[in-house]
VEXFIPA-425005 format. One record per atom (N, C-alpha, C): residue number from 1; x, y, z negated; residue in three letters. Coordinates in Angstrom, 1 decimal. Layout:
N
 pos      X      Y      Z code
 NUM      X      Y      Z  Ala
...
% end
This chain:
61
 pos      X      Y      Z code
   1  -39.6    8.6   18.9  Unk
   1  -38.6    9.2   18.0  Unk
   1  -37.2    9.1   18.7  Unk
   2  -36.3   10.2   18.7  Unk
   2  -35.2    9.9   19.2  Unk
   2  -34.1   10.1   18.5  Unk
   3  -32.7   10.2   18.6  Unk
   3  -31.8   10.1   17.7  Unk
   3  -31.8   11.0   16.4  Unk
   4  -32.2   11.8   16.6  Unk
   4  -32.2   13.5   16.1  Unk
   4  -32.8   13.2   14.6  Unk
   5  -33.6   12.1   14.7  Unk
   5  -34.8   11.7   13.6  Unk
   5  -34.0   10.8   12.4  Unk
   6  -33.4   10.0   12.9  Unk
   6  -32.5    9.1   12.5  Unk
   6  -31.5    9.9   11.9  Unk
   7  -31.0   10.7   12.4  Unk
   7  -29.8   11.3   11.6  Unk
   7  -29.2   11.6   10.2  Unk
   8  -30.2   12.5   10.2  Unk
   8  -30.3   12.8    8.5  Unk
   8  -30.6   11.5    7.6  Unk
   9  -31.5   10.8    8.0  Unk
   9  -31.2    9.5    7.0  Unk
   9  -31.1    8.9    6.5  Unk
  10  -29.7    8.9    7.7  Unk
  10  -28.6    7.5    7.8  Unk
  10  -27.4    8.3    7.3  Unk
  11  -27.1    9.6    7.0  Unk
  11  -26.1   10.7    6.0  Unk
  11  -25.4   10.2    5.0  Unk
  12  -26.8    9.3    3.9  Unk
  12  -25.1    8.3    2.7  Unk
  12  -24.7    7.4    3.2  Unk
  13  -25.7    6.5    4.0  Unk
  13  -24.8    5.1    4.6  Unk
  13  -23.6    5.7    5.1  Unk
  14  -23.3    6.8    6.3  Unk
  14  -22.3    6.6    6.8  Unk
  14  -21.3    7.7    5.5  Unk
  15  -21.6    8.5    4.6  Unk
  15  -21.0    8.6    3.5  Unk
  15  -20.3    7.9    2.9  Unk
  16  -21.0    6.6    2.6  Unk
  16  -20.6    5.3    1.5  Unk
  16  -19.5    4.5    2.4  Unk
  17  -19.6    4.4    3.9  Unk
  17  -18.8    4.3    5.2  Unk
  17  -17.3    4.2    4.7  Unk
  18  -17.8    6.0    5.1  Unk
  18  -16.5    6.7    5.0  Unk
  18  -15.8    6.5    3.4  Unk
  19  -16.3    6.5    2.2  Unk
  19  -15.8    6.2    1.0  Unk
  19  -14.9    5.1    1.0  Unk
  20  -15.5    3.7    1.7  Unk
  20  -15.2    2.7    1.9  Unk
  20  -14.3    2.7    2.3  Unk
  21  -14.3    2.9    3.4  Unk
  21  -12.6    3.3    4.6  Unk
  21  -11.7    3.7    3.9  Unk
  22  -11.4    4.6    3.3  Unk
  22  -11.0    5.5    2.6  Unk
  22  -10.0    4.9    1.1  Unk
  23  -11.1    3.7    0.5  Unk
  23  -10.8    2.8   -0.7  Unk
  23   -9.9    2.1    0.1  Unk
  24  -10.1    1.7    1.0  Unk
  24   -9.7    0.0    1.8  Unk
  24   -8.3    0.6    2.1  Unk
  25   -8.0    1.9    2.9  Unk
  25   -6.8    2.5    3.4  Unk
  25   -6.0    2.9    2.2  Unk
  26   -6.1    2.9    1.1  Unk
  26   -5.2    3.4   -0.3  Unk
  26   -5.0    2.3   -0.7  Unk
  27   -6.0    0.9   -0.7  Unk
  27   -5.5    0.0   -1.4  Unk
  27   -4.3   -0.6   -0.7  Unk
  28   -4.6   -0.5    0.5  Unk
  28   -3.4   -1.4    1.7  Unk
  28   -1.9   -0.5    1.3  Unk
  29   -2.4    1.1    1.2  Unk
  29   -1.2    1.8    1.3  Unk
  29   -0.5    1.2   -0.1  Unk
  30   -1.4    1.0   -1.6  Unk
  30   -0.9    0.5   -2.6  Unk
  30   -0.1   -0.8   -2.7  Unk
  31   -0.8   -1.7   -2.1  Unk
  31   -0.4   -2.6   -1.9  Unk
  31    1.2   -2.8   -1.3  Unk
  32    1.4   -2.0    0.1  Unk
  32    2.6   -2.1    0.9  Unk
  32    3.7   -1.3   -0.1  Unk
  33    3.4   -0.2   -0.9  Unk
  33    4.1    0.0   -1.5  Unk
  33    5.0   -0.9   -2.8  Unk
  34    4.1   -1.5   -3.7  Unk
  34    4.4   -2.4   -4.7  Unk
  34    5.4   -3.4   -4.2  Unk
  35    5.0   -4.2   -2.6  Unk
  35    5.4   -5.1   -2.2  Unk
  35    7.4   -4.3   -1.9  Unk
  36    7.5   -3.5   -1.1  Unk
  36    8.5   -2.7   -0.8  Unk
  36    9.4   -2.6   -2.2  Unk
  37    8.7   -2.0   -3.0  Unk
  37    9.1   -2.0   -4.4  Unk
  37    9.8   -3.4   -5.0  Unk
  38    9.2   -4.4   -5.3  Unk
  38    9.4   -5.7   -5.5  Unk
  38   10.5   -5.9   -5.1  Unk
  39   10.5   -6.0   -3.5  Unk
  39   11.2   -6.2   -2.5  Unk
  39   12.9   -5.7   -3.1  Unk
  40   13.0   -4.3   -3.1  Unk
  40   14.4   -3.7   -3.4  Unk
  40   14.3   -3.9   -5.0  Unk
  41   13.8   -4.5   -5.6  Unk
  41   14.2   -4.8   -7.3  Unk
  41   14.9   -6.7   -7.0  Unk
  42   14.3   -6.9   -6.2  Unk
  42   14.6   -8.8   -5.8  Unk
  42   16.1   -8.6   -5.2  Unk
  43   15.8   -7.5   -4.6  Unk
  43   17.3   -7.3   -4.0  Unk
  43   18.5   -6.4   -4.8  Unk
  44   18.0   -6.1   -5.5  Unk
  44   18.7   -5.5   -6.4  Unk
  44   19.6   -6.5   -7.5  Unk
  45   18.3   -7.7   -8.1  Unk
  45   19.1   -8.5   -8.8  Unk
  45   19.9   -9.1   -8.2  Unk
  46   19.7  -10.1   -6.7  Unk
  46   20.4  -10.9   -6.7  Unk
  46   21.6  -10.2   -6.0  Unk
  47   21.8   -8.8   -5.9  Unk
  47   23.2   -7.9   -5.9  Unk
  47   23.8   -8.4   -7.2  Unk
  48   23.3   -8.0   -8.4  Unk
  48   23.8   -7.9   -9.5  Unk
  48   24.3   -9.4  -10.0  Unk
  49   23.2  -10.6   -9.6  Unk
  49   24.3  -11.7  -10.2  Unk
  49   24.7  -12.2   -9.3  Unk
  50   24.9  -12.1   -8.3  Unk
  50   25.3  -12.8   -7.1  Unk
  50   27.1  -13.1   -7.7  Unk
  51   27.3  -14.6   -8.1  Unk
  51   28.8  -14.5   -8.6  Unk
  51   29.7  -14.9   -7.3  Unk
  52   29.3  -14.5   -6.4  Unk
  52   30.3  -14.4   -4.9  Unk
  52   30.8  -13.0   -4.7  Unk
  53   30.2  -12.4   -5.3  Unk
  53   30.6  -10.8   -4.9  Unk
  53   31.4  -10.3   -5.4  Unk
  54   32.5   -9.0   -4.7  Unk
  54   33.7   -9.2   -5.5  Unk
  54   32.9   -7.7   -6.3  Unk
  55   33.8   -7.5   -7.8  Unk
  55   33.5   -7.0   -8.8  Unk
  55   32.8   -5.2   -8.5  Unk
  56   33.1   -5.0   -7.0  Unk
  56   33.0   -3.8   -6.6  Unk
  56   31.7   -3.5   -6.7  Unk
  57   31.2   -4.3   -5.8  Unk
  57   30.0   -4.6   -5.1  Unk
  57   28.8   -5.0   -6.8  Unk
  58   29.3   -5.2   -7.3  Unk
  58   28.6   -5.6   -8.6  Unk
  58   28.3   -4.0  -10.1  Unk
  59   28.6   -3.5   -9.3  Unk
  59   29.3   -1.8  -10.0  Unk
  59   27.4   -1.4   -9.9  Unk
  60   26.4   -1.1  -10.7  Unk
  60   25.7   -0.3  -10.8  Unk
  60   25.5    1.4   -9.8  Unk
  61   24.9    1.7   -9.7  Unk
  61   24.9    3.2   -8.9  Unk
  61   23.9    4.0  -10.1  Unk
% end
C-alpha cells in the first residue's frame, strides 16, 4: 500500500489539525490584544492620578 491509500483517510485528522491551529492562533491573537488593552487603561490611570503631574498633563483627551 502506498501513500495514495492513506490519504483520503487521514482527511478529518488533518481537518481537526487545521481547526486546531486555527483556535490556538485567535486565541493567542485574543489574548495579546486584552493584554495591550489592559496595558493602555494601566497607563491611562496612573496618567490620571499621578499627583506629580502638572495639571496639563492630567486634562482628559
Amino acid at each position: 500500500m502506498g501513500l495514495h491509500f492513506d490519504y483520503k483517510s487521514k482527511a478529518g485528522e488533518r481537518a481537526m489539525e487545521k481547526e486546531r491551529k486555527k483556535q490556538e492562533k485567535l486565541a493567542a491573537k485574543k489574548a495579546k490584544r486584552e493584554a495591550k488593552r489592559e496595558e493602555e487603561e494601566l497607563a491611562e490611570l496612573e496618567r490620571l492620578t499621578n499627583p506629580n503631574a502638572s495639571p496639563e498633563d492630567n486634562q482628559e483627551k
